[in-house]
C-alpha positions in Angstrom: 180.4 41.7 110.0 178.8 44.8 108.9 180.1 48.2 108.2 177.8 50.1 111.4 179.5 54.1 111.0 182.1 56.5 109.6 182.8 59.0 111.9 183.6 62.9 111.1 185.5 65.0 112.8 183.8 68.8 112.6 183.7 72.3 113.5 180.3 73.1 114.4 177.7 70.6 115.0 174.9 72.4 114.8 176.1 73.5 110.8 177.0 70.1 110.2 173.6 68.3 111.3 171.4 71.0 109.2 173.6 69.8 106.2 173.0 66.0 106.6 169.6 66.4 107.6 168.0 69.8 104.8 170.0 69.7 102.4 170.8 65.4 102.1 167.9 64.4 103.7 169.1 62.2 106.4 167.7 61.7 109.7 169.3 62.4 113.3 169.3 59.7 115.0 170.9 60.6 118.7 172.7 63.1 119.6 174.5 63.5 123.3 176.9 65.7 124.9 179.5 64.4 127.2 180.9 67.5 129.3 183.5 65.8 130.8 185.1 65.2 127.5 184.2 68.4 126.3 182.7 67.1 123.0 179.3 66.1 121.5 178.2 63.1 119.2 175.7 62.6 116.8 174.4 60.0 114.7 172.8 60.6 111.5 171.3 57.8 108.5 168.7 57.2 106.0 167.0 54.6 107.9 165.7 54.7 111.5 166.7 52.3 113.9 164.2 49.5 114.3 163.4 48.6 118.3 167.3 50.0 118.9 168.4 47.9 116.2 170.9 49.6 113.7 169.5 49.2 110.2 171.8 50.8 107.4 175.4 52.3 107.9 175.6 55.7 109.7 177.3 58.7 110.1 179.2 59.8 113.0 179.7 63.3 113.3 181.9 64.4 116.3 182.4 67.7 117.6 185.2 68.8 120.1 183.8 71.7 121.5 187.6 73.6 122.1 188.2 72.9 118.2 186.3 74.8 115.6 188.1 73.5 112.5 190.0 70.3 111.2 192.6 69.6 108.0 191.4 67.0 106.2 194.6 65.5 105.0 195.0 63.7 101.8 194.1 60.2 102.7 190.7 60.6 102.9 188.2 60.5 99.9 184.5 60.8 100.4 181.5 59.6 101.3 179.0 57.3 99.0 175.4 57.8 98.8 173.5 56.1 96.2 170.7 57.9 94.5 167.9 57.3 92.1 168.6 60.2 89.8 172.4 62.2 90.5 171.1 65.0 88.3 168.1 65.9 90.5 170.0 65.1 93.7 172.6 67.9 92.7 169.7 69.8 91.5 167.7 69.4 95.2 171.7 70.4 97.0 172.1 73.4 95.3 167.9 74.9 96.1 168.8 73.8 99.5 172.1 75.9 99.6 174.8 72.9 99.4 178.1 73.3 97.1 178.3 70.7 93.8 181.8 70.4 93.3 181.4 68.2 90.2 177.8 68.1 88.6 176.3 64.8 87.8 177.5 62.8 84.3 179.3 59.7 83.2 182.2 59.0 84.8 185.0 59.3 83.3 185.8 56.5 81.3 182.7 54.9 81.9 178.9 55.2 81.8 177.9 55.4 85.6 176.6 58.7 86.4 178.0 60.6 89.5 178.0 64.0 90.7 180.2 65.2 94.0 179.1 67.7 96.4 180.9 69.2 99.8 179.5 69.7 102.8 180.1 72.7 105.9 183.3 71.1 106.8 184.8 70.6 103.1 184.2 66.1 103.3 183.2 64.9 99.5 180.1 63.2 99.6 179.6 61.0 95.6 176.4 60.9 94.5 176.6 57.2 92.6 173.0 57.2 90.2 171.4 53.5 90.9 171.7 52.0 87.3 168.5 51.0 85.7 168.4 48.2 83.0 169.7 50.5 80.6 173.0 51.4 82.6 176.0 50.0 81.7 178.7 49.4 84.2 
């Protein structure tokens, strides 16, 4: 088995996929509208797809066209994206015009660097640094 998407409910689609894709850097995969069920899906990762073939985890963003907002609730948490350097990631966000909610540094009581940022819709996406040989756990 293998973890294939997360799917997110949003308010505008259009918003959401200029996020992902400017300011995070990921790459729309498919998009399609189904006007029967009045809503629209898109597909979004850091990797392509290889002849069809899914190659990392994506994100699925799901819009209901009659509903332009959602409450998050308090079971959910965020999204984790690794990155080679959480400073300049947050750095790159916020040029682009994306929200740091908590700028890149140790953890709290530990040494891995993350940083937490927000996108349209309010989700928590955590920057986690990839530790070099220097990094302690």
């Amino acid at each position: 088995m293998k973890i294939l998407h997360t799917m997110l409910r949003v308010g505008d689609i259009d918003r959401s996929i200029t996020f992902y894709k400017d300011v995070l850097g990921m790459k729309l995969i498919s998009r399609r509208e189904y006007p029967d069920g009045r809503f629209t899906l898109a597909f979004l990762g850091f990797e392509d797809r290889v002849d069809g073939d899914q190659i990392g985890a994506e994100l699925e963003l799901t819009h209901n066209w009659d509903t332009s907002q959602y409450e998050l609730g308090s079971a959910y948490g965020h999204i984790a994206v690794q990155v080679e350097d959480a400073y300049q990631a947050c750095e790159q966000v916020s040029q682009r015009g994306g929200k740091v909610t908590r700028p890149a540094g140790p953890m709290k009581h530990g040494t891995t660097v993350i940083a937490f940022v927000e996108d349209p819709d309010g989700y928590k996406i955590e920057f986690i640094q990839r530790k070099s040989g220097h990094d302690a756990a």
